[in-house]
MIFISE-709421 format. One line per field, with one value per residue (C-alpha): residue number from 1; x, y, z. Coordinates in nm, 3 decimals, m for minus. Layout:
% MIFISE-709421
pos NUM | ...
xx X | ...
yy Y | ...
zz Z | ...
//
This chain:
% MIFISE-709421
pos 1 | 2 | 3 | 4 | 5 | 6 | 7 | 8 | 9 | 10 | 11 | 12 | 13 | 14 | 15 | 16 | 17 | 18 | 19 | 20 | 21 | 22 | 23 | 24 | 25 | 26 | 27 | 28 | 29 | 30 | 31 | 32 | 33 | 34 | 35 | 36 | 37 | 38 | 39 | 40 | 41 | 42 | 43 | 44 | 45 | 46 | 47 | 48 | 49 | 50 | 51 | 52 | 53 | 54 | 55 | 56 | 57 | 58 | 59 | 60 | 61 | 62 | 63 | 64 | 65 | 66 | 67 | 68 | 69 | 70 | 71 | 72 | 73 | 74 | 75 | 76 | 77 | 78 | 79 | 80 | 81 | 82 | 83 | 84 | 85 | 86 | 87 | 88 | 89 | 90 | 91 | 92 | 93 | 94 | 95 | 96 | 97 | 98 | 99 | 100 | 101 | 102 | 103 | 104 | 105 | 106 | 107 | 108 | 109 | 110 | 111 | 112 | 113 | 114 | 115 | 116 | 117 | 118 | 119 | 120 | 121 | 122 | 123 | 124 | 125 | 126 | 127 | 128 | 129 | 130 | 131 | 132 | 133 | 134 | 135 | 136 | 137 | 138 | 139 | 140 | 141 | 142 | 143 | 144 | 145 | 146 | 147 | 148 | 149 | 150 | 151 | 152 | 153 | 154 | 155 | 156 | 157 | 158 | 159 | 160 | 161 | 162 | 163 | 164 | 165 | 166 | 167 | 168 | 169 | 170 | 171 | 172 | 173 | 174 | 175 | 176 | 177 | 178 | 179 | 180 | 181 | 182 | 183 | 184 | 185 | 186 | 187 | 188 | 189 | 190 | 191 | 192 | 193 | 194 | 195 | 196 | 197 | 198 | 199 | 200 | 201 | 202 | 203 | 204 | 205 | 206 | 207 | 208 | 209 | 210 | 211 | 212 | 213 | 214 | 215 | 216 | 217 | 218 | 219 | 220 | 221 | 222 | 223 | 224 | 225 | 226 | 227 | 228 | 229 | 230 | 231 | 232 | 233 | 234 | 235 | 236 | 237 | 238 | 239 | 240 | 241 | 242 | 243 | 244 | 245 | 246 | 247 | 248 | 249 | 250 | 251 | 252 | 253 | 254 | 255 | 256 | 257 | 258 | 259 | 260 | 261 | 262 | 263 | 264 | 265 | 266 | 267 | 268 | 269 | 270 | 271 | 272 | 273 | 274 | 275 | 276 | 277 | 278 | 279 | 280 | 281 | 282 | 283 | 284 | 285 | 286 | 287 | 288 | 289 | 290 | 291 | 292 | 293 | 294 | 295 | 296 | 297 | 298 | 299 | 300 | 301 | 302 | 303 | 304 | 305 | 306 | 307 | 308 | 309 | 310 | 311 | 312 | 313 | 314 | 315 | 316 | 317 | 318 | 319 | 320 | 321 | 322 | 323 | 324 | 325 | 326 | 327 | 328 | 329 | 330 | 331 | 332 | 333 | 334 | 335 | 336 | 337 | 338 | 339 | 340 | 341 | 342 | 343 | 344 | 345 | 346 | 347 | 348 | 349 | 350 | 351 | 352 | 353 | 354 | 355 | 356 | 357 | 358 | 359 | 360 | 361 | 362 | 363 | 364 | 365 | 366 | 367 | 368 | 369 | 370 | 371 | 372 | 373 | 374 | 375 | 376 | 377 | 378 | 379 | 380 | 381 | 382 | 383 | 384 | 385 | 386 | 387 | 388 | 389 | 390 | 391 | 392 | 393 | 394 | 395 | 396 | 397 | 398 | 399 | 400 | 401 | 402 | 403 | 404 | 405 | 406 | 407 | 408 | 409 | 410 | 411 | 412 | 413 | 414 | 415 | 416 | 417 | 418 | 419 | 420 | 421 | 422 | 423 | 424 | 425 | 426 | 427 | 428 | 429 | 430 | 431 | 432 | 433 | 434 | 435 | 436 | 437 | 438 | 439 | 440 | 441 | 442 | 443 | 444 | 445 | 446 | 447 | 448 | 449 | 450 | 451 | 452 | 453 | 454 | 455 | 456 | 457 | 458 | 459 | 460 | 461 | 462 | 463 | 464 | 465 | 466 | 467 | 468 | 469 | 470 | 471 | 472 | 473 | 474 | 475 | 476 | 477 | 478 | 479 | 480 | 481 | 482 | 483 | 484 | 485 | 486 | 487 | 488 | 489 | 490 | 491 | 492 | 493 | 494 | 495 | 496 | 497 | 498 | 499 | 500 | 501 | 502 | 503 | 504 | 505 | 506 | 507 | 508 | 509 | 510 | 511 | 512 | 513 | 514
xx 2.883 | 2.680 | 2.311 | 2.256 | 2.007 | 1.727 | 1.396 | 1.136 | 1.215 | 0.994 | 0.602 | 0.567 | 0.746 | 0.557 | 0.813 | 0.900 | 0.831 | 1.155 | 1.405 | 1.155 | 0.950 | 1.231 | 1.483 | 1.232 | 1.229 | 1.572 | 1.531 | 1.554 | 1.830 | 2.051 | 1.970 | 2.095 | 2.352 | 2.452 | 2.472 | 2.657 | 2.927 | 2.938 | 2.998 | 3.253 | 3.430 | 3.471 | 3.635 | 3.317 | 3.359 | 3.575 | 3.477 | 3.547 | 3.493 | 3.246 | 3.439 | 3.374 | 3.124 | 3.070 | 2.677 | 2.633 | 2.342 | 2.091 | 2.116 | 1.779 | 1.706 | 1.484 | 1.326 | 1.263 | 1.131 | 1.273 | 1.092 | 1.115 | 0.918 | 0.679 | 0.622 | 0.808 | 1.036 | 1.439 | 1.510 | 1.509 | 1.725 | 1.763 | 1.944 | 2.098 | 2.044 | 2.075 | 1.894 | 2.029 | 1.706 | 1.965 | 2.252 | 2.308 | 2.391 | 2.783 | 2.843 | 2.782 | 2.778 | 2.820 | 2.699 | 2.494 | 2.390 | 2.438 | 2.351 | 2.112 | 2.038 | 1.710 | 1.471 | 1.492 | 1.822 | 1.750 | 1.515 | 1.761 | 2.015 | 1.782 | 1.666 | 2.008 | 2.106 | 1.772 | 1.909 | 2.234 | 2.139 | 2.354 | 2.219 | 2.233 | 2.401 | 2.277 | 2.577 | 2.434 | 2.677 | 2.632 | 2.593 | 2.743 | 2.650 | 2.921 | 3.246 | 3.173 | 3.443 | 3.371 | 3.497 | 3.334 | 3.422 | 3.113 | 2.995 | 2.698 | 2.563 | 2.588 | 2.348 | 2.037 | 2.047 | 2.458 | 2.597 | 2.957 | 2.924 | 3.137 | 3.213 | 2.845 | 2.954 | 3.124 | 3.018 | 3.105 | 3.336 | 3.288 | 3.561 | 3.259 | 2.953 | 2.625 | 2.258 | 2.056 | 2.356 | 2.242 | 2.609 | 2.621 | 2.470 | 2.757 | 3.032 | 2.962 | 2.862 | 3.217 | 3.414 | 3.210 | 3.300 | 3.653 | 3.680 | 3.519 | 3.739 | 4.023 | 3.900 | 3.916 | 3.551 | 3.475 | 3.168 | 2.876 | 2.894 | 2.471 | 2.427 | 2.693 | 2.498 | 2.599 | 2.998 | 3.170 | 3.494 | 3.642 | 3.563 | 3.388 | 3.386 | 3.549 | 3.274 | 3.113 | 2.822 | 2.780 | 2.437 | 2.461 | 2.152 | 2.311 | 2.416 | 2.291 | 2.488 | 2.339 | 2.637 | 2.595 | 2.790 | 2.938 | 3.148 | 3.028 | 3.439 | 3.470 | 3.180 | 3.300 | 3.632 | 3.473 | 3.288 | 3.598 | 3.766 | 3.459 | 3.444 | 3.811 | 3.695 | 3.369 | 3.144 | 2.926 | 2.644 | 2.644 | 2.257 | 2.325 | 2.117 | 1.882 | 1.547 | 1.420 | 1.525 | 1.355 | 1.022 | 1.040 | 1.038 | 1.297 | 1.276 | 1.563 | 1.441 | 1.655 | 1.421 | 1.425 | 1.410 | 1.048 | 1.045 | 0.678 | 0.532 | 0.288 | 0.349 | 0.390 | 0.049 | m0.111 | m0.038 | m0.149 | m0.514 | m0.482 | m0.380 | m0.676 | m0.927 | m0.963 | m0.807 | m1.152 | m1.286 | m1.426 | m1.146 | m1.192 | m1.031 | m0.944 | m0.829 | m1.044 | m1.409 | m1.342 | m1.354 | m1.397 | m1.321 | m1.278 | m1.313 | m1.201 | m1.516 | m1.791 | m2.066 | m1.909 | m1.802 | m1.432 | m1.195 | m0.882 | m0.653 | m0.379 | m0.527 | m0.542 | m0.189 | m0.118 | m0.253 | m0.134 | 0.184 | 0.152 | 0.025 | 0.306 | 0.552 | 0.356 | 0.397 | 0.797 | 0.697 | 0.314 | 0.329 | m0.040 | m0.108 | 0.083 | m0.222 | m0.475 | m0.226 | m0.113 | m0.515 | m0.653 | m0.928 | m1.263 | m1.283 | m0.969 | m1.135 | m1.193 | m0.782 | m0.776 | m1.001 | m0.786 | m0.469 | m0.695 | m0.702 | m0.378 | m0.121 | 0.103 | 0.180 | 0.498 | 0.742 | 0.858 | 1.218 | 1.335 | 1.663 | 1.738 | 1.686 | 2.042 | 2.125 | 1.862 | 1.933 | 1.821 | 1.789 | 1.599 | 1.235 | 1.064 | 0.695 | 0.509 | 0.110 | m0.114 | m0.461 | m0.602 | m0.726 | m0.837 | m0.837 | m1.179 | m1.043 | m0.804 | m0.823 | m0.404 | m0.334 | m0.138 | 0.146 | 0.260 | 0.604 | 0.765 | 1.081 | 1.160 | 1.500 | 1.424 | 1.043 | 1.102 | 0.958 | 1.221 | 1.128 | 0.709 | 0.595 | 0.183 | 0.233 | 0.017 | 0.175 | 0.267 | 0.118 | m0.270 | m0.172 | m0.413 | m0.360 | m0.335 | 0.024 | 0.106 | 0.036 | 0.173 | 0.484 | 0.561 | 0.477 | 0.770 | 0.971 | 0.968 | 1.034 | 1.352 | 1.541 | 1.509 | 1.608 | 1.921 | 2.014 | 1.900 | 2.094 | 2.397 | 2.346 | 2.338 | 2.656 | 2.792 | 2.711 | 2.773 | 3.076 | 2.944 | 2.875 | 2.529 | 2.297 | 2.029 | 1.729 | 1.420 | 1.093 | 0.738 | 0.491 | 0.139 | 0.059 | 0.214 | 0.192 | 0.437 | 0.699 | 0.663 | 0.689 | 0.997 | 1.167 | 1.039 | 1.154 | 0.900 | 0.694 | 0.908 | 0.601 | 0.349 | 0.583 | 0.653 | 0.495 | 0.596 | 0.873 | 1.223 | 1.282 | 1.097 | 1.328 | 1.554 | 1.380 | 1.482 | 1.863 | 1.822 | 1.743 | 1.919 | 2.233 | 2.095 | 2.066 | 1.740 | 1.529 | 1.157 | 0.884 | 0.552 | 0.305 | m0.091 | m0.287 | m0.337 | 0.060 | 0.064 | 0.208 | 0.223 | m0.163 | m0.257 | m0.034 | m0.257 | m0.635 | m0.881 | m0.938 | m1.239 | m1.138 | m1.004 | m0.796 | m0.648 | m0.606 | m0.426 | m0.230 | m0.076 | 0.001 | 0.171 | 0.388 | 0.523 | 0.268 | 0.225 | 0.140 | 0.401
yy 3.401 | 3.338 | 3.512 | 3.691 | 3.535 | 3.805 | 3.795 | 3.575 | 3.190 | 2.925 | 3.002 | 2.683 | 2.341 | 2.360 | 2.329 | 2.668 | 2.653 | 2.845 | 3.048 | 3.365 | 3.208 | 3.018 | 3.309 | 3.499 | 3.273 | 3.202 | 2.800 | 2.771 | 3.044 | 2.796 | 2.536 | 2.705 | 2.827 | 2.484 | 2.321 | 2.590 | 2.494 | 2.176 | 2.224 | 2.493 | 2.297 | 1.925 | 2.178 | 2.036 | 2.394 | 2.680 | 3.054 | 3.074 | 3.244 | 3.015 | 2.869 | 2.950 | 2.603 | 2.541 | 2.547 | 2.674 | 2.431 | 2.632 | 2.524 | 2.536 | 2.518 | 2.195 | 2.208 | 1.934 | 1.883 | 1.599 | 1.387 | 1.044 | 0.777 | 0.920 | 1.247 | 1.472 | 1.707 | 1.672 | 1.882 | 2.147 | 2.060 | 2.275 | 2.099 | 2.252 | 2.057 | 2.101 | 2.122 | 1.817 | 1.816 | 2.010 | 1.788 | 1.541 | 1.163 | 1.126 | 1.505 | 1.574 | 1.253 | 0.886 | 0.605 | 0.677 | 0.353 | 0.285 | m0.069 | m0.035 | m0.310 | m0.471 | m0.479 | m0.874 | m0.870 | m0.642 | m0.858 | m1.115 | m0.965 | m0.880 | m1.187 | m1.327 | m1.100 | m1.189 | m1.562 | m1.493 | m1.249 | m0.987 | m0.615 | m0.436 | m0.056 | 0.280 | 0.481 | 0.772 | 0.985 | 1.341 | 1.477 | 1.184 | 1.292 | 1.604 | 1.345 | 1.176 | 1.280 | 1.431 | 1.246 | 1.521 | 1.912 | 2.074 | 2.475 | 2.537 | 2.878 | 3.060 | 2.961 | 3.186 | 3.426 | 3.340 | 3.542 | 3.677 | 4.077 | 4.214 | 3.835 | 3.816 | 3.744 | 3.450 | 3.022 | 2.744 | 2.475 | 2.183 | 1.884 | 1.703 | 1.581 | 1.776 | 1.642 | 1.650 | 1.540 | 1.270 | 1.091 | 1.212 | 0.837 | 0.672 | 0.915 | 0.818 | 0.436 | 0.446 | 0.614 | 0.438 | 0.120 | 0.147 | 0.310 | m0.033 | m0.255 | m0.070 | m0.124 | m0.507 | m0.586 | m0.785 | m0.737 | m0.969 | m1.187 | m1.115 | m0.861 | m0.558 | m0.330 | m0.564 | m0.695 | m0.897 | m0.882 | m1.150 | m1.473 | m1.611 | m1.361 | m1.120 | m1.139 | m0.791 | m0.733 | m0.378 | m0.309 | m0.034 | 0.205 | 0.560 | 0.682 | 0.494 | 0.247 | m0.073 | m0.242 | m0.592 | m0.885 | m1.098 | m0.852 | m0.555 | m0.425 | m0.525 | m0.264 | 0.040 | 0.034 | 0.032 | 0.313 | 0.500 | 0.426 | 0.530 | 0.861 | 0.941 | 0.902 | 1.058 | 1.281 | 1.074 | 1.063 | 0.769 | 0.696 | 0.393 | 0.084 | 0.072 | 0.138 | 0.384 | 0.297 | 0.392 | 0.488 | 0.109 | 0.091 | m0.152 | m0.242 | m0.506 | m0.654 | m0.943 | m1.212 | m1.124 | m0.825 | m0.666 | m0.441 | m0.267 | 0.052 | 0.178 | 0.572 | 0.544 | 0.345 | 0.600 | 0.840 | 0.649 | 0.670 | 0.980 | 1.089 | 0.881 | 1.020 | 0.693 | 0.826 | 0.757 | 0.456 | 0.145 | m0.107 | m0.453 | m0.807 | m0.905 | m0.673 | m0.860 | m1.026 | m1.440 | m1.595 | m1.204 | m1.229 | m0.892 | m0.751 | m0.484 | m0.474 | m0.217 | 0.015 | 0.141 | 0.551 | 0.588 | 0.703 | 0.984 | 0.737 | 1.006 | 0.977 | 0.590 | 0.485 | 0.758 | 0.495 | 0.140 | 0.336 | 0.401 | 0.037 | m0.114 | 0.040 | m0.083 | m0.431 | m0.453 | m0.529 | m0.666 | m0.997 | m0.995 | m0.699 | m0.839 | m1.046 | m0.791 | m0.531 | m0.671 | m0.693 | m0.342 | m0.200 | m0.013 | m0.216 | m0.023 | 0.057 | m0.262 | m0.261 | 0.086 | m0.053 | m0.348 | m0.131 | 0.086 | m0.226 | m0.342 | 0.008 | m0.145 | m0.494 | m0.627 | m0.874 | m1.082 | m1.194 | m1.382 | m1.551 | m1.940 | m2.137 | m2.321 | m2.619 | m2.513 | m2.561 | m2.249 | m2.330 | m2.192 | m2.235 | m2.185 | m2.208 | m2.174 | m2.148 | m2.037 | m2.005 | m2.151 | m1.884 | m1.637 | m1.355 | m1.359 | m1.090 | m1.339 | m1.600 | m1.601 | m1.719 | m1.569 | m1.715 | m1.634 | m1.746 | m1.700 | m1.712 | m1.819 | m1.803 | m2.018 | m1.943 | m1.602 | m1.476 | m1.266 | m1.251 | m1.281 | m1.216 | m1.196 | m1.178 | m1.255 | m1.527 | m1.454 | m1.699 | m1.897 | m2.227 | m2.516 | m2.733 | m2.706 | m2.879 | m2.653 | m2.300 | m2.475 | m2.517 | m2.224 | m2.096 | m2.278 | m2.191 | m1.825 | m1.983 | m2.157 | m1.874 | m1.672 | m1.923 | m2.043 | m1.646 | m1.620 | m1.895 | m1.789 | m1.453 | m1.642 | m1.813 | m1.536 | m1.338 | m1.611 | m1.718 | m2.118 | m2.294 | m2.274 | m2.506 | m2.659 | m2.469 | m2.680 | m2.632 | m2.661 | m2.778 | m2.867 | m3.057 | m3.377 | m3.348 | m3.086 | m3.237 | m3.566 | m3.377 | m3.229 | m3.563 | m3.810 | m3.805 | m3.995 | m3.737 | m3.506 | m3.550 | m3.374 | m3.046 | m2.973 | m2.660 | m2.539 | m2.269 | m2.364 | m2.128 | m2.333 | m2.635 | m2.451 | m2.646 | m2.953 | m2.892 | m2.722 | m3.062 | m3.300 | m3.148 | m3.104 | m2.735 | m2.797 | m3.036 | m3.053 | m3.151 | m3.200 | m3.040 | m3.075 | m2.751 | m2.656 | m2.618 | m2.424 | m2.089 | m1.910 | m1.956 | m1.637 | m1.472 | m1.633 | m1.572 | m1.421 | m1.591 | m1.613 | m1.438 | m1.732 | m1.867 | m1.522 | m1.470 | m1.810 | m1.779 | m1.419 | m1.573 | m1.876 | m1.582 | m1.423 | m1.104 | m1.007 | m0.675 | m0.476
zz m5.488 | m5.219 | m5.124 | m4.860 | m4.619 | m4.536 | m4.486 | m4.358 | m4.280 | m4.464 | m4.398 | m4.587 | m4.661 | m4.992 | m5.289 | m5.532 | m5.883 | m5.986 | m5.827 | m5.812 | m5.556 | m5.401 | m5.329 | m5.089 | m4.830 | m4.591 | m4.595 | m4.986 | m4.992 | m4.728 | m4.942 | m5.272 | m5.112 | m4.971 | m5.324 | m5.477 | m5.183 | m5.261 | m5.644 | m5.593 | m5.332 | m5.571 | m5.851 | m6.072 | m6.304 | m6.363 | m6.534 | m6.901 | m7.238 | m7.467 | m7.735 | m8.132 | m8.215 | m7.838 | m7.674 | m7.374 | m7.143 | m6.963 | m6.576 | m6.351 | m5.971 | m5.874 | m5.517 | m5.290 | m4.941 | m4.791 | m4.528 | m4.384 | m4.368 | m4.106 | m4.366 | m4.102 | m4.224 | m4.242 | m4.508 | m4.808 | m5.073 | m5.358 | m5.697 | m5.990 | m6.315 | m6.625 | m6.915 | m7.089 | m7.358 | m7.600 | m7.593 | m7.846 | m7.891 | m8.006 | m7.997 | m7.618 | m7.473 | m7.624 | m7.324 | m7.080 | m6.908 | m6.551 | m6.370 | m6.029 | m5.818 | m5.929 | m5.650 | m5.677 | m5.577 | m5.283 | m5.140 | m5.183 | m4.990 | m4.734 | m4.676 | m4.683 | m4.392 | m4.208 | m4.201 | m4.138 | m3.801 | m4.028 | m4.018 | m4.277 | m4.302 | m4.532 | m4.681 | m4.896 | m5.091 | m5.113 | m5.449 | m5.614 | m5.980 | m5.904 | m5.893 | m6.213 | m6.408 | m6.830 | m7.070 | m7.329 | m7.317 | m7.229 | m7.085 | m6.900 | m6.855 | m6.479 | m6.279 | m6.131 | m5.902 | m5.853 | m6.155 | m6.115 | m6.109 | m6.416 | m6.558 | m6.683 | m7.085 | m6.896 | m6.904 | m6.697 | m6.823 | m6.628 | m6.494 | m6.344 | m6.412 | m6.334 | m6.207 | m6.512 | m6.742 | m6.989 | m6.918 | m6.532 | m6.364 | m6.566 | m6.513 | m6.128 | m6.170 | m6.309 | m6.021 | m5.763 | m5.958 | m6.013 | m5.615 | m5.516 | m5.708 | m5.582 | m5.223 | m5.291 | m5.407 | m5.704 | m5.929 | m5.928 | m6.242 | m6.267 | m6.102 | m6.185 | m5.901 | m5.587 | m5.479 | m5.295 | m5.061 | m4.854 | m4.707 | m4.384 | m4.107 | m4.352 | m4.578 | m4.694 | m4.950 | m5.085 | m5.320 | m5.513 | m5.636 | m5.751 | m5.444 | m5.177 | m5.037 | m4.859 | m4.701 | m4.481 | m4.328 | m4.021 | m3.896 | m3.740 | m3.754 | m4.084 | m4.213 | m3.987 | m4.128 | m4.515 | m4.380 | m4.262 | m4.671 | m4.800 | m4.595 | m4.691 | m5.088 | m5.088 | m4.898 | m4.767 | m4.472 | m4.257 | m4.195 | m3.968 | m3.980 | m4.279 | m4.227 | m4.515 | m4.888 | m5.224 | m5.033 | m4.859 | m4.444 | m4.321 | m3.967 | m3.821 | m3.545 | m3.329 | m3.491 | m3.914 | m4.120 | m4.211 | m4.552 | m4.632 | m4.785 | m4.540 | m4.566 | m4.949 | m4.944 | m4.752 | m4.999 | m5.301 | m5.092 | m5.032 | m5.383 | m5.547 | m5.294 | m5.106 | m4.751 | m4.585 | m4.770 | m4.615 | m4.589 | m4.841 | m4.741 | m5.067 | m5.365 | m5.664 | m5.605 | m5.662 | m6.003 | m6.159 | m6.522 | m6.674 | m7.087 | m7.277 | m7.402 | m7.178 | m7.178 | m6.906 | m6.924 | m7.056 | m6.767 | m6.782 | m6.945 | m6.817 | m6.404 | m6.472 | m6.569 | m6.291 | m6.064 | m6.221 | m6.188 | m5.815 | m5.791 | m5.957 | m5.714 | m5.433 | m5.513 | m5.468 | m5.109 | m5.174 | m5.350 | m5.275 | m5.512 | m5.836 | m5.972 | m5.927 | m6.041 | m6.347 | m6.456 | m6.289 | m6.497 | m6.396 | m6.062 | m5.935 | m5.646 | m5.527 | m5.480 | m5.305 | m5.055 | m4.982 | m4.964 | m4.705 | m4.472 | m4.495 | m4.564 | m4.296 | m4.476 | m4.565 | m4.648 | m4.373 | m4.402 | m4.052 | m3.887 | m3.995 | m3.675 | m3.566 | m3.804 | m4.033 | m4.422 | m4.639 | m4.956 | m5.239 | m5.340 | m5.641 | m5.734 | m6.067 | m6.212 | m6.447 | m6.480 | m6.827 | m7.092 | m6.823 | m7.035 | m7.155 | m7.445 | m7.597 | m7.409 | m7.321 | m6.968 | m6.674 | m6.531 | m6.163 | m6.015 | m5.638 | m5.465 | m5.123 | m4.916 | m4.604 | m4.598 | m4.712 | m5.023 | m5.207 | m5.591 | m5.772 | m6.106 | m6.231 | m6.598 | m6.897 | m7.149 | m7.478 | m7.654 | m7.656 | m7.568 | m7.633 | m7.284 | m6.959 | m6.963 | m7.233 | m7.030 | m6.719 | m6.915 | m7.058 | m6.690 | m6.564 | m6.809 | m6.693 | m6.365 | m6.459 | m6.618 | m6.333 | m6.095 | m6.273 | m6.222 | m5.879 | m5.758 | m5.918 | m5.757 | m5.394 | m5.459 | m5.519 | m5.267 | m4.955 | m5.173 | m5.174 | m5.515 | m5.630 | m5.525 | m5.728 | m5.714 | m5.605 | m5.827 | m5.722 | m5.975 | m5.975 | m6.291 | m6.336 | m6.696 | m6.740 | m6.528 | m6.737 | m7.059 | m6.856 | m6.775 | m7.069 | m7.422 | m7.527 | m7.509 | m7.722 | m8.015 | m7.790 | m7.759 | m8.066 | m8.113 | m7.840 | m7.891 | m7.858 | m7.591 | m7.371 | m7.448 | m7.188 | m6.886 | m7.022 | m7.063 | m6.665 | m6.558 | m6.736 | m6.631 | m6.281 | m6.221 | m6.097 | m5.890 | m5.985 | m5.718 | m5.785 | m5.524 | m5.436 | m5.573 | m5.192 | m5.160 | m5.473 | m5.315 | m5.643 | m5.705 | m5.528 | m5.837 | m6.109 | m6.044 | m5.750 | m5.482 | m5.210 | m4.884 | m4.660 | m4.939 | m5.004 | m4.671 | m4.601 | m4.905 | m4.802 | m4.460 | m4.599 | m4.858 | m4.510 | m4.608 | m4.289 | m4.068 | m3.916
//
């Protein structure tokens, strides 16, 4: 059934509440009409009477305007979903996890194209939740507005998976997975959101994250003819080169790859009424130690996670954020301000220079007792791929520790898991053996309680989770260096530093402007 198009054409590019306000204007009518197309023409349902014991899900129309990364407009796209709040665990749908790439590994395989002079291509499948095939037998009612004339009594059975479906992401993770490793590819041991296919000049690295597509490698050939199998097996939209992803600006220039935020940091101003403040150099006054404990008045608590939330998201391309992030309280300002200065900031991944040896770098810190409220410490830990920084943490420990050597420690040991995982992940993905990762330290204590038994009394209390660092080196999965505070790049992670130290430190990250 398809609606007539009449009327006006969009006064607006604001986005309808519901169908009544959506069906009066010609752009939102295409776009309905567009989606019902698609469905219809993938054989996701067919008309039928609703079984004796059978529910019937409700289906709604969700409206979005689509625009790039400059906020101009490409499109209206209208959704049906349904209501999946009344279906039920074992009854309507049993598992409903599906793996995404984790921005780590992202940044990862960006920065491994960036030294490699690979570019990197966008594939993004067209309503990829409608080829999931149903495992379960479920109806959905007709949707609004397209109601059969004289089959009204009538449901929908469907044969594929709908948006809003609790088990829909799996039911396509599983096609696209079993499509891949039909095509050749082989899964990530670590990572079941990125694989591998061939060897050398053959080699080709797919990351997955629901329906888009980020494809990369040596051969330029080799990727055009995945697109071609891909295009035969799915609908898909070729967006060329990669340069807009999850809200994150990619620009591939001849010399590296640059990833930032800028229009979605604009809009956090904007959205906290900061769009005309007076730009700050650093996002936290120096040495600022902040309690729980004020006179101060009480803020929305709704409006402020609001915020950290926005904040958070920020920081997948602004190491420099993470510290003052992770601690945000009444001073949030202070951070809007900064972001004012520097909206166009980003991660800096670029080319290997010829004969150069990439390898991977790892840095750890932690500032002693610095919460003032219970006096647990922060520990902060980077990543770098030949210079570049690809993964950073800011996080508060666990546990009060009662030395310097023993927050550094557990510090580290946060460190070391993820870098056992993070190297495995590169061999993988340039199909070498992993190397050893290569650990920067700044407390010669901790790497002596690392490498001397003797000192096995002094670590006692220390939980055995921790005792992980030692096994890592004794059987040589990592090399541990010690480094001068100065060269410690992960301080900027642990505490707030005076403006020419913050500033250096965020240059020396590859936190750069764009």
């Amino acid at each position: 059934v398809k609606m007539k198009s009449k009327g006006q054409r969009c006064l607006h590019i604001g986005e309808p509440d519901n169908f009544e306000d959506a069906k009066t204007e010609e752009c939102w009518r295409r776009a309905m009409n567009e989606e019902l197309w698609s469905i219809q023409d993938n054989n996701t349902w067919e008309l039928a009477d609703l079984p004796n014991g059978q529910n019937a899900i409700e289906l709604k129309w969700v409206y979005k305007v689509k625009k790039d990364a400059e906020r101009n407009l490409m499109k209206h796209k209208a959704r049906l979903v349904a209501k999946a709040c009344v279906q039920e665990q074992d009854v309507d749908f049993e598992e409903v996890f599906a793996p995404v790439a984790r921005m780590d590994s992202v940044r990862l395989l960006i920065a491994l194209a960036a030294q490699e002079s690979w570019r990197i291509h966008h594939l993004y499948v067209n309503s990829a939740f409608l080829t999931g095939e149903l495992e379960e037998e479920l109806y959905v009612k007709q949707p609004p507005g397209y109601i059969q004339e004289g089959e009204e009594h009538k449901v929908l059975k469907l044969h594929k998976a709908l948006y809003g479906l609790r088990q829909a992401p799996r039911a396509w993770n599983v096609e696209l997975d079993r499509t891949l490793i039909s095509l050749g590819f082989e899964k990530a041991p670590l990572e079941h959101a990125m694989y591998k296919r061939g060897d050398g000049k053959d080699r080709l690295l797919v990351g997955i994250y629901v329906d888009d597509l980020l494809i990369t490698g040596a051969d330029e050939e080799v990727i055009a003819n995945f697109k071609l199998q891909m295009k035969k097996l799915f609908k898909m939209t070729d967006l060329g080169l990669l340069s807009y992803y999850l809200g994150i600006e990619v620009q591939q220039k001849p010399e590296g790859i640059i990833i930032c935020q800028e229009a979605y940091a604009k809009k956090v101003l904007e959205s906290c009424g900061m769009k005309d403040c007076n730009p700050s150099h650093v996002p936290m006054k120096p040495r600022l130690r902040l309690s729980k404990k004020s006179e101060a008045p009480a803020v929305d608590a709704t409006e402020y996670r609001s915020v950290v939330r926005k904040l958070r998201y920020l920081t997948n391309t602004r190491p420099d954020l993470a510290y003052s992030v992770g601690i945000v309280s009444r001073f949030m300002e202070n951070i809007l301000r900064y972001i004012k200065g520097t909206t166009n900031f980003g991660c800096v991944y670029l080319r290997k220079k010829k004969n150069e040896m990439v390898e991977l770098l790892g840095y750890s810190d932690s500032d002693m007792a610095g919460d003032v409220d219970d006096r647990k410490s922060t520990s902060g830990v980077e990543y770098f791929l030949g210079g570049s920084i690809v993964s950073w943490l800011s996080q508060k420990q666990k546990v009060v520790t009662l030395s310097s050597c023993e927050e550094e420690y557990i510090a580290a040991a946060t460190m070391v898991c993820q870098s056992v995982c993070l190297g495995r992940l590169l061999g993988d993905l340039t199909g070498k053996e992993p190397e050893r990762v290569v650990l920067n330290i700044d407390d010669e204590s901790t790497i002596s309680l690392w490498e001397n038994q003797m000192h096995h009394g002094r670590c006692k209390h220390i939980d055995t989770r921790y005792r992980y660092i030692r096994e890592c080196v004794e059987e040589s999965k990592i090399d541990v260096n010690y480094i001068c505070t100065d060269d410690q790049l992960a301080d900027i992670l642990t505490r707030s530093l005076g403006r020419q130290k913050f500033v250096k430190m965020r240059r020396r990250i590859s936190v750069q402007a764009v």
